[in-house]
C-alpha positions in Angstrom: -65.5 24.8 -77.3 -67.6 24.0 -74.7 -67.6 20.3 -75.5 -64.1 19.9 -75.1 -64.2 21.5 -71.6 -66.9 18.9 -71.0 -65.0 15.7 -71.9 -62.1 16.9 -70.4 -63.5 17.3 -67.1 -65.1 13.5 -67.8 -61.9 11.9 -68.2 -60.3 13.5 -65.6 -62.9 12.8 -63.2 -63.1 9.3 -64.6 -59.6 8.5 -64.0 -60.4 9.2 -59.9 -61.5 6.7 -57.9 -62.1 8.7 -55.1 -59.4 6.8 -52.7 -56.0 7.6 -50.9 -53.2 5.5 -52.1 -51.7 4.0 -48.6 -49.3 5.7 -46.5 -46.1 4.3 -45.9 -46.4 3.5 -41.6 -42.6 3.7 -41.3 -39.8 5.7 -43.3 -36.4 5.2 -42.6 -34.1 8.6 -43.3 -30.3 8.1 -42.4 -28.9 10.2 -40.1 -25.4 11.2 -39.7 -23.7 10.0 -36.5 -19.8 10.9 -35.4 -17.9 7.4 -34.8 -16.3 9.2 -32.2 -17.4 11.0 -29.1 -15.4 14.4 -28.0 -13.6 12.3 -25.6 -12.2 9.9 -27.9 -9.2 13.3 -29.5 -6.0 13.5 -27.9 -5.3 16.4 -26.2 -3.0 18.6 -28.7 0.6 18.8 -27.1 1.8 22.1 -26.2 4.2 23.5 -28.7 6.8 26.1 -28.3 6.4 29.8 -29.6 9.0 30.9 -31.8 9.8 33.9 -29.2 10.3 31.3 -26.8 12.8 29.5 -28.5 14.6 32.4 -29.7 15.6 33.0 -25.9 17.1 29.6 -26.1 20.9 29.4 -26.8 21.2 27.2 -29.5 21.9 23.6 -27.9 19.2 23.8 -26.2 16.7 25.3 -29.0 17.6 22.1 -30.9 16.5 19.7 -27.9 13.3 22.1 -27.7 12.8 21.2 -31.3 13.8 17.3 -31.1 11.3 17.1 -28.6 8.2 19.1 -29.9 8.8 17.0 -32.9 8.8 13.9 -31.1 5.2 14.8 -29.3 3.7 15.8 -32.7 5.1 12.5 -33.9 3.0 11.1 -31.3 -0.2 12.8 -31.5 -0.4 12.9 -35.2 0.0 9.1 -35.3 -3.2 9.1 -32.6 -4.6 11.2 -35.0 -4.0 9.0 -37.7 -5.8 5.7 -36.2 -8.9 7.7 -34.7 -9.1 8.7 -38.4 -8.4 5.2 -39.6 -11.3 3.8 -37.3 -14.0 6.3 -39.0 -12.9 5.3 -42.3 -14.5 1.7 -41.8 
């Protein structure tokens, strides 16, 4: 038994030579970075409230609406290319 703890320990220690393989001087790790700054959003449009447009008679509710939905039109398609420009 005690043999075999012996020639293990031999060819273990025989497989060391006793040197450090070489450290790498530079590692490169990728690091997220946002393609666009906090600047870069659109401001988001104010909307109306549904209580506000309940006060409203009804002609001009609808141009409330037509109009919201023309802004969000707008910002969405902003949006949309801020987005686009990421995607590269």
């Amino acid at each position: 038994m005690n043999l075999w703890k012996y020639l293990c320990m031999c060819l273990l220690v025989a497989g060391c030579d006793g040197t450090m393989p070489k450290l790498p001087e530079r590692v490169e790790v990728p690091v997220p970075v946002p393609c666009i700054g906090k600047g870069d959003i659109p401001p988001r449009p104010a909307f109306w409230k549904d209580e506000d447009l309940m006060v409203l008679d009804r002609f001009k509710r609808t141009i409330a609406v037509w109009d919201e939905r023309r802004e969000r039109e707008v910002y969405e398609r902003d949006l949309e290319a801020i987005v686009r420009a990421c995607a590269r």
